[in-house]
N, C-alpha and C positions, 0 to 999 in steps of 0.2 A: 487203120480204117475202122476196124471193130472199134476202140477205144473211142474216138471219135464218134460213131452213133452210139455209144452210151451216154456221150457224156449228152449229144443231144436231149436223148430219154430221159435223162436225168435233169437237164433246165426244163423240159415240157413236162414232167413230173410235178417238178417243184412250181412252176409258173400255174398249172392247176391248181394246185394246192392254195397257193397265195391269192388267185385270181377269185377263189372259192370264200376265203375268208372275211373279206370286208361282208357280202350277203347274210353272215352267217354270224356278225360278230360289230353289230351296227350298234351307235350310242342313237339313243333315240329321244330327245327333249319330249316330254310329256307334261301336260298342261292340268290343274285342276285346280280346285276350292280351297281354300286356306282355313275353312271354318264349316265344314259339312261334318260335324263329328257323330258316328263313329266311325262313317266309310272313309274321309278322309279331309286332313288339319293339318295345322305348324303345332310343333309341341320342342317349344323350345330350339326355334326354327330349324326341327328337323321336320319331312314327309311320318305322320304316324296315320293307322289304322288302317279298316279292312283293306284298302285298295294299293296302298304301298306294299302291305306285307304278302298282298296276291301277289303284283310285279316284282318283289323280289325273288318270291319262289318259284314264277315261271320265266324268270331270266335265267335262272339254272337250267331250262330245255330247252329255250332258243337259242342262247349263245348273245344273244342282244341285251347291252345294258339300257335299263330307263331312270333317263333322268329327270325326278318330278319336279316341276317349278308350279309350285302352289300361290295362289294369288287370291284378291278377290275375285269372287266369279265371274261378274260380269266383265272385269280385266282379262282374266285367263281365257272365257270368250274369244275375244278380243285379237289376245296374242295369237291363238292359233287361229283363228281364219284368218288372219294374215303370212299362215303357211311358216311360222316361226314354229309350230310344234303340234303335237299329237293333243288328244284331251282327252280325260277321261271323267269318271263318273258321270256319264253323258245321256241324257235320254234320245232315242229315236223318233224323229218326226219325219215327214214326209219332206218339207224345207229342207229339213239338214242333210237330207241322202240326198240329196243333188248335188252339195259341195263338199260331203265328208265321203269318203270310204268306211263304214263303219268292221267292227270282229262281232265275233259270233260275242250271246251276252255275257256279261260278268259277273252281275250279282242284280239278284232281286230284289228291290224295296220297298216294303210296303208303306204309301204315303199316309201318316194317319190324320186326320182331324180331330184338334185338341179346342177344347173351348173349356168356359169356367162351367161349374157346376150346376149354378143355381142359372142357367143360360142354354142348357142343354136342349136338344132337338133332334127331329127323329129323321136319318142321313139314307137315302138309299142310290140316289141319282143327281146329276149335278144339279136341274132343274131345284130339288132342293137348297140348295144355296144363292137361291136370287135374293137380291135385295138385304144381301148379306154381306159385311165387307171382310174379305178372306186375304192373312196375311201370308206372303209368300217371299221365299227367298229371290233376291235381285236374280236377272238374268234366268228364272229356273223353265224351265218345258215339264207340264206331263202328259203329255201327250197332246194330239190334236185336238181331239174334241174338247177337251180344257183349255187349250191356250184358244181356238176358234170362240170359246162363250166367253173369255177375256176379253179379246179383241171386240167382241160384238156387243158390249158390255151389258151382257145376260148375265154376270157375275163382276160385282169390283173388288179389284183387288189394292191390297197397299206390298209395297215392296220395302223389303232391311236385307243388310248385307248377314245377317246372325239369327240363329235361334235365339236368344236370351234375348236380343230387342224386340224380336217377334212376342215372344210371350209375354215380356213387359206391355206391349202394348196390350194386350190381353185381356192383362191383370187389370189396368184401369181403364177399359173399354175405350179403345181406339179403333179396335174390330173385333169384329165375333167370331173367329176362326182361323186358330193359328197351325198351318201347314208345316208337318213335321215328320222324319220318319220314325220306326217304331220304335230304332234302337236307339236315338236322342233325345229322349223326352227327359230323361232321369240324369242325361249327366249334363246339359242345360239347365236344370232345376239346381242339382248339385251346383254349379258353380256359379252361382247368383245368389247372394246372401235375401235377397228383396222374393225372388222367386223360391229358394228353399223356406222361406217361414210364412210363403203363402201357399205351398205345394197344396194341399187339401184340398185348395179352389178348381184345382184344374182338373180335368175326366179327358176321356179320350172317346170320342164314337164311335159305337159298335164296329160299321164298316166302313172300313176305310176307302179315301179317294182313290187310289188306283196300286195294281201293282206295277211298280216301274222298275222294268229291266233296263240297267245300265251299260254303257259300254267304253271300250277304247274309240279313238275316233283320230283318224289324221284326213288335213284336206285333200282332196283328191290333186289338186298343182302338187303336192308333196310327194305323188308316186311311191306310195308304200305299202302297196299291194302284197308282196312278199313280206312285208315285215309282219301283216297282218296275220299271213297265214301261218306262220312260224308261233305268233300267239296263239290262236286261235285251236292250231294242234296242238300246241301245250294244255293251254286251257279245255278243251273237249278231254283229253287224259286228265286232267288233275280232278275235275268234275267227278270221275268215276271212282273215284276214292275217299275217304273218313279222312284224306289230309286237308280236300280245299273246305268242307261245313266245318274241319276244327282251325284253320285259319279266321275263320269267320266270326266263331267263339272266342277264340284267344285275342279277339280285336277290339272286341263289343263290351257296351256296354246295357246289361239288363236291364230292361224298364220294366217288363211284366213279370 
């Protein structure tokens, strides 16, 4: 009899154990930009920069692998509100938290406004950029009051899938303002033979358009509410240490 309720104890030991694991050790398809350089790109169609080397390092405290399917943006869009995956480098809008579950943020990025030199002007409020045509990445959010003066076309915009088309256009005035963040301006430049031997032309505006905090993001049909919080503690702990601003370094590339 004894031997017999152990051995019960022993499958309702092990049946915990097991029943615990899947929660706790989930692959998770995660969606982003194939050309956002430096937070994250295909580099030799592998996932590189800031935001792969965060989700590598905090899959070591959740227990959950992520795996990134990097695409064009407005594709990777796409795939995941169709509940095919998580997405990240994502801004928060009012729209999207009705159909995302968003994590606490992940990195901050300041958007800057890059224009030629001899073209310059003086930025404080979006109102200054009427009547201006402002290049932006396909698919991109910063926020509401921005994407609202889009729609309401108090601001026009042109859309490319890249920074280096964007700046191209730029350079021989197809618009006046190419939307960019702080750490991409230099290695955009760099890798554009037409753009590095015209670099001189271009300046960046004092203040920039916004700071846009980024995030994970799965649809809410997706029920991954627990997967979220399991980042979200990682991330709130790694935040608190000289390891997650030196991933951040070790990814970037310096423009200032």
């Amino acid at each position: 009899m004894m031997s017999q309720i152990l051995n019960v104890v022993k499958i309702c030991i092990i049946c915990t154990v097991f029943s615990a694991l899947p929660a706790q050790a989930e692959e998770l398809v995660v969606y982003g930009g194939e050309a956002f350089q430096p937070l994250i790109y295909l580099d030799s169609e592998q996932a590189a920069g800031i935001f792969p080397a965060l989700f590598q390092r905090l899959s070591k405290s959740t227990g959950d692998t992520y795996k990134l399917v990097l695409l064009p943006w407005k594709r990777a869009i796409s795939e995941s509100a169709a509940g095919k995956g998580g997405i990240t480098s994502f801004t928060w809008t009012e729209e999207r938290a009705k159909l995302y579950d968003f994590s606490e943020p992940v990195y901050r990025n300041t958007i800057e406004l890059t224009v030629l030199k001899n073209k310059a002007f003086k930025f404080n409020q979006l109102t200054d950029l009427t009547g201006k045509i402002i290049g932006i990445p396909l698919g991109s959010s910063f926020g509401d009051a921005f994407d609202k003066a889009v729609a309401d076309n108090l601001i026009t915009s042109d859309t490319d899938p890249s920074q280096v088309s964007r700046l191209r256009k730029l350079l021989i005035g197809r618009i006046d303002v190419a939307i960019i963040g702080e750490r991409a301006l230099e290695q955009a430049i760099r890798s554009d033979p037409v753009l590095l031997a015209n670099q001189n032309k271009f300046t960046v505006l004092p203040v920039p358009l916004t700071q846009d905090w980024l995030y994970l993001a799965f649809p809410k049909t997706m029920h991954k509410l627990p997967a979220l919080q399991r980042f979200n503690q990682a991330l709130i702990a790694l935040k608190k240490t000289k390891e997650y601003q030196q991933i951040i370094d070790d990814n970037s590339f310096h423009s200032h």
